[in-house]
C-alpha positions as CSV (number, residue, x, y, z in Angstrom):
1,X,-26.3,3.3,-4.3
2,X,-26.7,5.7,-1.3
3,X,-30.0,8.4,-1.3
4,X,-27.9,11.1,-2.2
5,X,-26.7,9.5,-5.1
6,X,-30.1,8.4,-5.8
7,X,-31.4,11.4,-5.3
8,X,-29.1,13.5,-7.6
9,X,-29.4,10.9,-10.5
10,X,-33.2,11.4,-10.3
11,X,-32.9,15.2,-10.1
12,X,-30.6,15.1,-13.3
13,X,-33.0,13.4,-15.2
14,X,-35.9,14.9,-14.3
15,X,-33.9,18.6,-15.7
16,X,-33.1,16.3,-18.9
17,X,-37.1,15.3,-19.3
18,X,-37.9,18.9,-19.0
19,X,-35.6,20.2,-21.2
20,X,-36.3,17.7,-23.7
21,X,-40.3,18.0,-23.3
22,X,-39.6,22.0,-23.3
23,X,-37.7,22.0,-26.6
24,X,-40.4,19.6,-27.9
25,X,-42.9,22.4,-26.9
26,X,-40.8,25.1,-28.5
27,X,-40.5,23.4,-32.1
28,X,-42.6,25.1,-34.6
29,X,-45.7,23.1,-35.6
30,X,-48.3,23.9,-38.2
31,X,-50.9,22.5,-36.5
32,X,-54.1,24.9,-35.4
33,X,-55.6,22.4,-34.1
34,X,-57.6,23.3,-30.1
35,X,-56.5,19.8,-29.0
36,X,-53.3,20.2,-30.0
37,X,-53.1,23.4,-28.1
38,X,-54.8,22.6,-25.1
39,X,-52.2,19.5,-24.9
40,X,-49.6,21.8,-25.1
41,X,-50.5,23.9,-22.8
42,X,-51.2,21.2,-20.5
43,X,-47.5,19.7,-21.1
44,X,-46.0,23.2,-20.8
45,X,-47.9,23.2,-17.6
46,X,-46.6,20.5,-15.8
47,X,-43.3,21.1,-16.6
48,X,-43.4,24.6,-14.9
49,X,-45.0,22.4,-12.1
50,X,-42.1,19.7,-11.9
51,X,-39.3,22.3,-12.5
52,X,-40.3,24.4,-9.4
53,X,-40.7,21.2,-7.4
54,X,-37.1,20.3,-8.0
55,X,-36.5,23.7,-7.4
56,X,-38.2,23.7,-3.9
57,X,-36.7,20.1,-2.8
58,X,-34.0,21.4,-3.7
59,X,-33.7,24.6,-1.0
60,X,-35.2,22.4,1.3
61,X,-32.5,20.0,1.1
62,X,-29.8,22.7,1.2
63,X,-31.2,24.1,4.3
64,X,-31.1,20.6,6.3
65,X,-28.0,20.5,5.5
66,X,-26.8,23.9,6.1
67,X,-28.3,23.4,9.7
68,X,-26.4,19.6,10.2
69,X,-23.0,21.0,9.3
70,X,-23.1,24.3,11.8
71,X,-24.2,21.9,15.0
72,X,-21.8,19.9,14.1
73,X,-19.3,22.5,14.1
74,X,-20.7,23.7,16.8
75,X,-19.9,20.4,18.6
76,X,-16.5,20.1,17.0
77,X,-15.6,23.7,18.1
78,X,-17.3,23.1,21.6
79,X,-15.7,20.4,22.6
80,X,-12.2,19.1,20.3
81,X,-10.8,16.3,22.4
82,X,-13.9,14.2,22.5
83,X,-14.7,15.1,18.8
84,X,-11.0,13.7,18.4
85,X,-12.2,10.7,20.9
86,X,-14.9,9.4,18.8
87,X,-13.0,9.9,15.2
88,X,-10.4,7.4,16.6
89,X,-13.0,5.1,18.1
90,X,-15.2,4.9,14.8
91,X,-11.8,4.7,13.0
92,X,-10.7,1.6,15.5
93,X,-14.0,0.1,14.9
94,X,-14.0,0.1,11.3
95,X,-10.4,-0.8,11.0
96,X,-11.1,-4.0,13.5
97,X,-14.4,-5.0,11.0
98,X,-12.6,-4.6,7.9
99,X,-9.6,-7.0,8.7
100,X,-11.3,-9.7,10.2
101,X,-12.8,-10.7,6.8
């Protein structure tokens, strides 16, 4: 599994703990009791905490990969024919490593 991949899956369920821990917070209890509310708000805490630290990986990742794709077009637009060079040498190289197995 790539790091994207493994990335995203983690991401996902990270959102699913928090909305499951958040709806758990949410559900109407009768208990009074201090511990009971400082656990809560100790739960509901780190939640907030985790969810804006998705949030912020998130942006960060967005923006490395906003900057990878412009140079990259950048280069594309720059120069064409050796973009078109080194598509057909990568393409030549995996095609030659994939049939001699």
């Amino acid at each position: 599994m790539s790091n994207k991949n493994q990335q995203a899956d983690l991401q996902q369920q990270l959102s699913a703990l928090a909305d499951s821990v958040e709806a758990l917070l949410d559900a109407e209890v009768d208990l009074t009791d201090t511990y009971y509310l400082g656990l809560k708000a100790k739960a509901e805490q780190a939640v907030k905490q985790a969810r804006e630290s998705l949030g912020i990986q998130k942006e960060t990742l967005f923006a490395r990969g906003s900057r990878k794709i412009r140079t990259i077009n950048r280069f594309v637009t720059e120069r064409p024919w050796r973009s078109l060079a080194l598509g057909w040498a990568a393409g030549m190289i995996c095609g030659t490593v994939t049939t001699k197995r």
